[in-house]
C-alpha positions as CSV (number, residue, x, y, z in Angstrom):
1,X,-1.7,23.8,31.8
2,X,2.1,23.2,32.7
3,X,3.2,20.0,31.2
4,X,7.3,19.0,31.8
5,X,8.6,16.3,30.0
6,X,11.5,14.4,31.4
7,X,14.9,12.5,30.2
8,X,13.7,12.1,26.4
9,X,16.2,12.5,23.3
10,X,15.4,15.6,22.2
11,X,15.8,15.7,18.7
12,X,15.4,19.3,16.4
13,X,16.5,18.8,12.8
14,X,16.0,22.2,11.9
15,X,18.5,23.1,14.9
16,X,20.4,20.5,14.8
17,X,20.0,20.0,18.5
18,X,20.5,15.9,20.0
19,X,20.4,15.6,23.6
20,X,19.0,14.0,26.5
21,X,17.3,16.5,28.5
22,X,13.6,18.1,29.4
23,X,11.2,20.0,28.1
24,X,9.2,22.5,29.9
25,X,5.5,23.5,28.6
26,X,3.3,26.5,30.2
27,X,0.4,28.2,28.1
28,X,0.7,26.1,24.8
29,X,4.6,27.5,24.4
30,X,7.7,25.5,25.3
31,X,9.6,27.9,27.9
32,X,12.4,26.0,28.6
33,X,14.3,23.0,26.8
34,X,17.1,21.0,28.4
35,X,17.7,22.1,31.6
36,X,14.4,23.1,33.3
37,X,14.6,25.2,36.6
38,X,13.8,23.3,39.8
39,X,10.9,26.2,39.9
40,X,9.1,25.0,37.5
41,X,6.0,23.6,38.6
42,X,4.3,21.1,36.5
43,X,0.5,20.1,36.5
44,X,1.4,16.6,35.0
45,X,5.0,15.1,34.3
46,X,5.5,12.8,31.7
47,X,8.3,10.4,31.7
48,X,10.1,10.4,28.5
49,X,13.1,8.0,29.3
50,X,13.8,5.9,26.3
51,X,11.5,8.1,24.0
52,X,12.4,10.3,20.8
53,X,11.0,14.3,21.3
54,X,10.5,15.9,17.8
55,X,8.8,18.6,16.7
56,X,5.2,17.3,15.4
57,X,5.4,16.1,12.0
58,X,4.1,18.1,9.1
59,X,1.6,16.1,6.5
60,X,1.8,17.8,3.4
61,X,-1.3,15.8,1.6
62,X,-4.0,14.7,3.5
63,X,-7.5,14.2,2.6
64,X,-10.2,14.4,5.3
65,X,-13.0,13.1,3.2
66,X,-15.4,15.5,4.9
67,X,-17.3,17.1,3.5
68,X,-19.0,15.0,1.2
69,X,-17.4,11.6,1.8
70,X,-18.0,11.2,5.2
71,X,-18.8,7.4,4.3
72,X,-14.6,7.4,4.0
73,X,-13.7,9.6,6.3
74,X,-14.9,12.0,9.1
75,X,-13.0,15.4,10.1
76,X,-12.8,13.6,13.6
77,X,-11.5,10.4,12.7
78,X,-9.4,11.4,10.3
79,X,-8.1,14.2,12.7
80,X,-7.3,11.6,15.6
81,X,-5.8,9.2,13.6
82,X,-3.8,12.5,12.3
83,X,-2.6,13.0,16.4
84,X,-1.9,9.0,16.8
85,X,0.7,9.3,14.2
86,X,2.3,12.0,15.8
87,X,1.4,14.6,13.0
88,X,0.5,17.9,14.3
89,X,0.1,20.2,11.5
90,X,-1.4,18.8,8.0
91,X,-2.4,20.2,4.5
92,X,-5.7,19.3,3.1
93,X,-6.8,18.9,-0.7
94,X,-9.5,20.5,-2.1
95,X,-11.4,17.8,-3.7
96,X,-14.4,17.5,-1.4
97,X,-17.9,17.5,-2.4
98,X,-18.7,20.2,-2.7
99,X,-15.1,21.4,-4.2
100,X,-13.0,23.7,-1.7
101,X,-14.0,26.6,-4.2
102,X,-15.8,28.9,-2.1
103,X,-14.7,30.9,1.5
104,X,-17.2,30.1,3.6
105,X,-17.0,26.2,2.8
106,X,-13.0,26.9,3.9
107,X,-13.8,28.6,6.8
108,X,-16.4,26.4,8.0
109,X,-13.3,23.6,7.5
110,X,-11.4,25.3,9.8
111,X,-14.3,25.7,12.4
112,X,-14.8,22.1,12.8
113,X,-11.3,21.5,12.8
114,X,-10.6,24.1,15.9
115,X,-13.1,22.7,17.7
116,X,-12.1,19.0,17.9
117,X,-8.3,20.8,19.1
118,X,-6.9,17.9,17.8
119,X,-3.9,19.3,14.6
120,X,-3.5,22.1,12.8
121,X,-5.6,22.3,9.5
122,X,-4.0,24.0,6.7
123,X,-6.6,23.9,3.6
124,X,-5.8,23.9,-0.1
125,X,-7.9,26.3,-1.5
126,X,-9.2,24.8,-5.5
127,X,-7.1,26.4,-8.1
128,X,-10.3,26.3,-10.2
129,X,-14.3,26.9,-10.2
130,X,-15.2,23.1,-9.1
131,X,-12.0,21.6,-9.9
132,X,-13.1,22.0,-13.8
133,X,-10.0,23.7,-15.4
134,X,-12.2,26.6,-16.7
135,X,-12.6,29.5,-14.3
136,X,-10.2,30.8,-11.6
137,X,-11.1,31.2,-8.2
138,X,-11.3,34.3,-5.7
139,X,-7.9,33.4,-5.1
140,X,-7.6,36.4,-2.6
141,X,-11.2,35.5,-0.9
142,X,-10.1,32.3,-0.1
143,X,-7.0,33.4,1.3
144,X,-8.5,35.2,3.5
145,X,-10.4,32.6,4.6
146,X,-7.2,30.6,5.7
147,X,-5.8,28.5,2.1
148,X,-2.6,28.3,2.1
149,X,-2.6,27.3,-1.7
150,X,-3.9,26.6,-4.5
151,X,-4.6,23.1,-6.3
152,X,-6.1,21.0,-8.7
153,X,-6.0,17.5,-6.5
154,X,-6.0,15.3,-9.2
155,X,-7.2,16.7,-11.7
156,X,-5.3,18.4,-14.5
157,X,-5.5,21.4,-16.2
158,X,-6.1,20.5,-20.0
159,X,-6.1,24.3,-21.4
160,X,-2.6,25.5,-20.8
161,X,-4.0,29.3,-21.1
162,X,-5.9,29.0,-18.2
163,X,-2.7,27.8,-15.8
164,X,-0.5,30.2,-17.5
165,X,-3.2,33.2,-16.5
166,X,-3.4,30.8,-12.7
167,X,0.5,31.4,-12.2
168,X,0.5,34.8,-13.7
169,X,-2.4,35.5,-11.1
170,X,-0.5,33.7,-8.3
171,X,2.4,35.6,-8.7
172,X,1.1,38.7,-9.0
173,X,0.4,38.3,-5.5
174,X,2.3,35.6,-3.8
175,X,0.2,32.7,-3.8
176,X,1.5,29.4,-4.3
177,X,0.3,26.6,-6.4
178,X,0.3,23.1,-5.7
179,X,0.2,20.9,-9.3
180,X,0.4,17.1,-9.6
181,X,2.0,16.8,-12.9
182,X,0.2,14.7,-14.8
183,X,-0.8,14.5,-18.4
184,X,-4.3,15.1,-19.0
185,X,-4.5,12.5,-21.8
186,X,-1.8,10.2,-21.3
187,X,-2.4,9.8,-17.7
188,X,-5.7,8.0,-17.5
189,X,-4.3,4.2,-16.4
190,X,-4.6,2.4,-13.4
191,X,-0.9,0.8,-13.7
192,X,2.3,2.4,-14.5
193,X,3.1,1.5,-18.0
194,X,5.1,-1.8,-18.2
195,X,6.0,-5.5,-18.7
196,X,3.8,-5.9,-15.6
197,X,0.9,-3.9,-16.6
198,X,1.1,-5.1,-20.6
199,X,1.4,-8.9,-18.8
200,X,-1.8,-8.4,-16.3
201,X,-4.1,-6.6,-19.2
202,X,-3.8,-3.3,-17.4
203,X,-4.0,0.1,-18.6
204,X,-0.9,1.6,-18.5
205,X,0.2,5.4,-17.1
206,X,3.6,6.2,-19.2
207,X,6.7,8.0,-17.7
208,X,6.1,10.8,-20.2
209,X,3.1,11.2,-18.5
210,X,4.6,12.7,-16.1
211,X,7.5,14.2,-17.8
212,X,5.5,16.2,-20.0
213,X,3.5,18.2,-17.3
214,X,6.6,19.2,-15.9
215,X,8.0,20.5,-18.7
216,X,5.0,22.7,-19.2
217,X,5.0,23.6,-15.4
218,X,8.7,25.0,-15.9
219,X,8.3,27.1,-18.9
220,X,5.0,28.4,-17.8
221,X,7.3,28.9,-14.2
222,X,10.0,30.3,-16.3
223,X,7.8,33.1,-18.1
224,X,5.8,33.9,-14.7
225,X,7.7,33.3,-11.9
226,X,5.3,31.6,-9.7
227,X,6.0,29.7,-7.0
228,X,5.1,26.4,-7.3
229,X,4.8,22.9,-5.6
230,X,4.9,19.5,-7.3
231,X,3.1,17.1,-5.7
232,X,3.5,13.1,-5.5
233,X,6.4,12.5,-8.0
234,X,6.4,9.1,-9.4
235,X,9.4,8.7,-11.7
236,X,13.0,8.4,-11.9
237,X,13.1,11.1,-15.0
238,X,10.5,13.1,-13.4
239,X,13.1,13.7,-10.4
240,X,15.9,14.6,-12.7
241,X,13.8,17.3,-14.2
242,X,13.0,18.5,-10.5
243,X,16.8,18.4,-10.1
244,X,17.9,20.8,-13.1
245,X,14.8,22.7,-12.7
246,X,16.7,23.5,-8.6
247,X,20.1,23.8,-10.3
248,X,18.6,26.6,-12.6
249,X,17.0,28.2,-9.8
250,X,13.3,27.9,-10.7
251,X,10.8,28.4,-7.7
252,X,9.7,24.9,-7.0
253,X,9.4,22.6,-4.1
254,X,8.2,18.7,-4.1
255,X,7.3,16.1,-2.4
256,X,7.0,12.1,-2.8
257,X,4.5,9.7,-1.1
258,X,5.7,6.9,1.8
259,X,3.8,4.2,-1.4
260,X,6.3,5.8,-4.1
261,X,9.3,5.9,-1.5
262,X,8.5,1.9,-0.6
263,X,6.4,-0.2,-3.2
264,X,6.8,-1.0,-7.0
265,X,4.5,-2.4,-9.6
266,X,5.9,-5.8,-8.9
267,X,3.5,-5.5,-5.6
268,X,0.1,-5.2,-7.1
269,X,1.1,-9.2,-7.3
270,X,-2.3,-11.0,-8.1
271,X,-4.5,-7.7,-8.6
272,X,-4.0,-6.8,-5.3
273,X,-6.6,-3.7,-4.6
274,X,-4.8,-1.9,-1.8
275,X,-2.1,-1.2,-4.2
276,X,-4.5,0.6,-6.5
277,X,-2.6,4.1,-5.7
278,X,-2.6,7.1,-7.6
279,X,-0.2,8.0,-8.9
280,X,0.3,4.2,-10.2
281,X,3.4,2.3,-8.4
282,X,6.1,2.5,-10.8
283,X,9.6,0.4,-11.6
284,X,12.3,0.0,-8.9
285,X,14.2,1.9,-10.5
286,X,12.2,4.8,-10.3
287,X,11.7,4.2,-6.4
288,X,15.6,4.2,-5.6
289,X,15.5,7.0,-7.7
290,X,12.8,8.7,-5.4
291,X,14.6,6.9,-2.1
292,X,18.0,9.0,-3.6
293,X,16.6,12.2,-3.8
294,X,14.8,12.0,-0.8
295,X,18.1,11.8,0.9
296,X,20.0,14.0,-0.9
297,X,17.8,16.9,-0.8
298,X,16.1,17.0,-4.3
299,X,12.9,16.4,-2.8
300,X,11.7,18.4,0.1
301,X,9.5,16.5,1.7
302,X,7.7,13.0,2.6
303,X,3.6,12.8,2.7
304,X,1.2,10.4,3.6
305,X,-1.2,11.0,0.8
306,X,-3.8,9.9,3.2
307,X,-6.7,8.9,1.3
308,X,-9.0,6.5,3.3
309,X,-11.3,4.7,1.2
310,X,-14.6,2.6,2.2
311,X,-14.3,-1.1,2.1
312,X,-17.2,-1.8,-0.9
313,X,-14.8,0.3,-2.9
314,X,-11.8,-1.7,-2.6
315,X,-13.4,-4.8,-2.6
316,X,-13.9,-4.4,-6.8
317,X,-11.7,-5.7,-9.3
318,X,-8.0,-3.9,-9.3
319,X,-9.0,-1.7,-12.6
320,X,-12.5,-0.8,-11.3
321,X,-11.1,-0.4,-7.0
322,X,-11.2,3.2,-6.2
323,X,-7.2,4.6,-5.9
324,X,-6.1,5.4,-2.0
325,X,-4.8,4.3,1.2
326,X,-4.7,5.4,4.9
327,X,-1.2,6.7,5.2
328,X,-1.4,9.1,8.5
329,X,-0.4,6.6,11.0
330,X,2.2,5.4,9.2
331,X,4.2,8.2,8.4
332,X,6.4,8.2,11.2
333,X,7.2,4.9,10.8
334,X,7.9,4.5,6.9
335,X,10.0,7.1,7.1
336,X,12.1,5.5,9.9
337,X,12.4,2.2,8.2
338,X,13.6,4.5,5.1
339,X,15.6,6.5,7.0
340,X,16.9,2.8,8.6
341,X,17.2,1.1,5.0
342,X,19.6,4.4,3.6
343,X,21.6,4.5,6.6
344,X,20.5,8.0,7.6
345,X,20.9,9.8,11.1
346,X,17.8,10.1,12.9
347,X,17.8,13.8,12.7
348,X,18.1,13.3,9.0
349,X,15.1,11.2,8.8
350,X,13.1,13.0,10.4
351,X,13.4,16.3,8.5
352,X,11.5,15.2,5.8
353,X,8.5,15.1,7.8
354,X,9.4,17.7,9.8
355,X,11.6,20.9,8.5
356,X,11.2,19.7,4.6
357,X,7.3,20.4,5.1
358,X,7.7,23.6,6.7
359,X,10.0,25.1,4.2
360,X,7.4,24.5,1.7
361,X,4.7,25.7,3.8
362,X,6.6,29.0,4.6
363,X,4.7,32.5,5.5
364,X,1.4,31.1,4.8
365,X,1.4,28.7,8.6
366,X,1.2,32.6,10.2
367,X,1.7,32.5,13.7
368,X,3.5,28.6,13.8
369,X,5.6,30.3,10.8
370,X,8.3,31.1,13.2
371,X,8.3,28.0,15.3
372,X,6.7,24.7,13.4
373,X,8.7,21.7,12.8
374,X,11.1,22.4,15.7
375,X,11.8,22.7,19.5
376,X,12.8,26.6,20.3
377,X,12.1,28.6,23.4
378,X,9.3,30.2,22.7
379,X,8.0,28.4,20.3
380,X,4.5,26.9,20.1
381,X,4.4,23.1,21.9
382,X,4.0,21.2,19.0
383,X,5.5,17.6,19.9
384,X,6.1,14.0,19.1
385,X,7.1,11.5,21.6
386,X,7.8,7.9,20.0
387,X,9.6,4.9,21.0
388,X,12.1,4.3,17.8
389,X,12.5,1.5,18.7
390,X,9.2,-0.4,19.3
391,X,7.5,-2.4,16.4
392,X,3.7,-2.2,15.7
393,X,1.7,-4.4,13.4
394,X,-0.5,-2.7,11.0
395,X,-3.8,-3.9,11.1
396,X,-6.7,-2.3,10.5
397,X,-7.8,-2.8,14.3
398,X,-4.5,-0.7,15.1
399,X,-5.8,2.6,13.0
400,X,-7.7,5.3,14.0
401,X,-8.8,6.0,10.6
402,X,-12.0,5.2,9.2
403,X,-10.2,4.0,6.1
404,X,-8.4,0.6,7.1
405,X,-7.0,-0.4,3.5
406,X,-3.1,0.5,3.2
407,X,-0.7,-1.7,1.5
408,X,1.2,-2.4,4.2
409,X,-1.2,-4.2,6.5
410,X,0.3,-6.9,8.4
411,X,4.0,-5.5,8.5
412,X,5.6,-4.9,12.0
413,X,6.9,-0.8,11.6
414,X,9.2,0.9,13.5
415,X,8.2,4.4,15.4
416,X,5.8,3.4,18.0
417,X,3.9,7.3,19.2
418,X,3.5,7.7,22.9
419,X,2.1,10.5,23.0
420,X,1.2,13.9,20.7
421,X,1.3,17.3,22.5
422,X,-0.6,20.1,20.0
423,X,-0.4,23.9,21.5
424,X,0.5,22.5,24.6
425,X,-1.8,20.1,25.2
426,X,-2.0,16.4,25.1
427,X,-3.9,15.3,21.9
428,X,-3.0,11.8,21.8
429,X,-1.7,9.1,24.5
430,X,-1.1,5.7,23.7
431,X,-2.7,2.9,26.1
């Protein structure tokens, strides 16, 4: 199908390219941007006045609940409510039930995800037999299967020999490893560790818990070489480390959540349940810290950490709630307000969801390697078309997601998606 798309803003961060102009779309691959020949023959025109074209944003942590916790979340409403907020290409954990541990559980994954042609699916293969910290993986098995990683989810590794022999393994042969640092011991709470959480009899999640995984992530980095990926910062002193680690040169990438980038403790207010996040909301001073390096290039990219949850599970007390929020659809759109709030350009903003993702991604999104996250001839038609301009209120009727608990419900967002175009074809269109 030939799709042309007239007199949007054509926005590329990774290009730098910021014009009014048309895109052209034949066999999934844009074949002309800008200027479009008069020969060009379209099968349906779509009229982009007034309307942002990006590249189709890049979700770096996603969780699709299937299989296993299809009660949260199926693969096909997760996936559309992936598509209605203009995300194209996205990276699932491995947490499921069962555990993303074996090929043929990946590569049935994928299956199901081709087949609803909705967005890419990009699995995280588990860095461990069942998540458990004990035994390693067929690393190379599941790669073949389509993983573009390895991870733990949430779930730490408590014996530092077996991650040590994980990113000797890892580097051996390329792979990259995806780690939440988090302290095995001291990061049991449900609260970051506080006035607020000391005042509201809350179990508290230290700074240090976070600090001290890093630490170990570096020197085991340091003696290995692996590539790694930190996942969800939280903390002011946890970016600093990030920070020298870059200065030094260590092989690591990371990425903060649109709660982290937004919220503090301060808004769990009166036990408020849709603020039960992990990891815990911390200090303002550790979100502008995060809202700092966001913008200056520390971090690498912003995630949803979609995580829809079922409504009997939020409804129990704040300690007891089950952590999470639907974040997919709102991506876009707390980024913007960011991007807004810092006084960023446009094509600024939108790098962190677009060529920040993909950086990290690298070599492992194969044939999209060479074109994801921006507009190219050539390249495959992965696009975003969104009114910057337009407000939405979030309620749960406005999700696609099964999960309808965020903690943002009832704020009017920037970023309103028109429409999402995925290998050339229209995957979403707003009524």
């Amino acid at each position: 199908m030939k799709i042309l798309i007239r007199g949007g803003r054509l926005i590329d961060p990774a290009t730098g390219r910021d014009e009014v102009g048309d895109v052209a779309i034949a066999a999934g691959r844009i074949v002309a941007l800008g200027n479009v020949n008069a020969d060009f023959h379209a099968n349906r025109t779509i009229d982009a006045t007034g309307l942002v074209v990006a590249p189709g944003l890049v979700d770096l942590a996603v969780r699709l609940r299937e299989p296993g916790h299809e009660h949260e979340g199926m693969l096909e409403s997760e996936m559309a409510a992936a598509v209605a907020g203009g995300v194209t290409s996205l990276v699932c954990l491995p947490d499921t039930d069962p555990v993303l541990d074996e090929p043929g559980l990946v590569e049935m994954l994928k299956f199901r995800a081709r087949n609803l042609n909705l967005a890419h699916l990009y699995p995280l293969g588990a860095l461990t037999r069942g998540l458990q910290g004990e035994v390693l993986t067929e690393m190379a098995e599941l790669t073949e299967a389509g993983c573009v990683g390895f991870s733990q989810a949430e779930v730490a590794v408590k014996d530092t020999l077996v991650l040590h022999r994980a990113l000797q393994y890892a580097s051996t042969f390329g792979y990259s490893v995806w780690l939440r640092p988090n302290d095995a011991y001291l990061g049991n709470g449900v609260a970051a560790k506080g006035p607020l959480a000391t005042r509201m009899g809350l179990s508290g999640v230290p700074v240090i818990a976070e600090t001290i995984a890093l630490n170990t992530i570096f020197e085991l980095v340091r003696d290995t070489g692996a590539r790694v990926h930190l996942c969800r910062l939280s903390s002011a002193a946890g970016i600093e480390l990030v920070r020298r680690a870059k200065a030094e040169g260590l092989p690591v990438t990371c990425d903060v959540s649109i709660h982290q980038l937004h919220l503090t403790d301060v808004d769990i207010g009166y036990f408020n349940a849709a603020m039960r996040l992990t990891p815990p909301l911390r200090q303002q001073r550790d979100r502008d810290a995060i809202r700092a390096a966001l913008a200056d290039g520390t971090v690498d990219a912003l995630v949803s950490d979609h995580t829809p949850v079922d409504a009997d599970a939020k409804t129990l007390p704040f300690a007891e709630a089950e952590p999470g929020a639907t974040g997919l659809e709102l991506l876009l759109s707390l980024a913007l307000k960011w991007g807004a709030d810092a006084g960023l350009s446009l094509p600024k903003t939108l790098a962190t969801v677009t060529r920040g993702p993909v950086a990290v991604l690298g070599d492992a999104l194969g044939s999209l390697s060479a074109s994801a996250g921006r507009l190219v001839d050539g390249g495959v038609a992965d696009l975003c078309l969104f009114d910057a301009a337009a407000y939405w209120p979030v309620t749960g009727a406005a999700l696609k997601s099964q999960g309808r608990h965020t903690p943002f419900a009832g704020l009017e967002l920037p970023g309103r998606v028109r429409c999402t175009v995925v290998s050339g074809h229209v995957a979403f269109e707003a009524s």
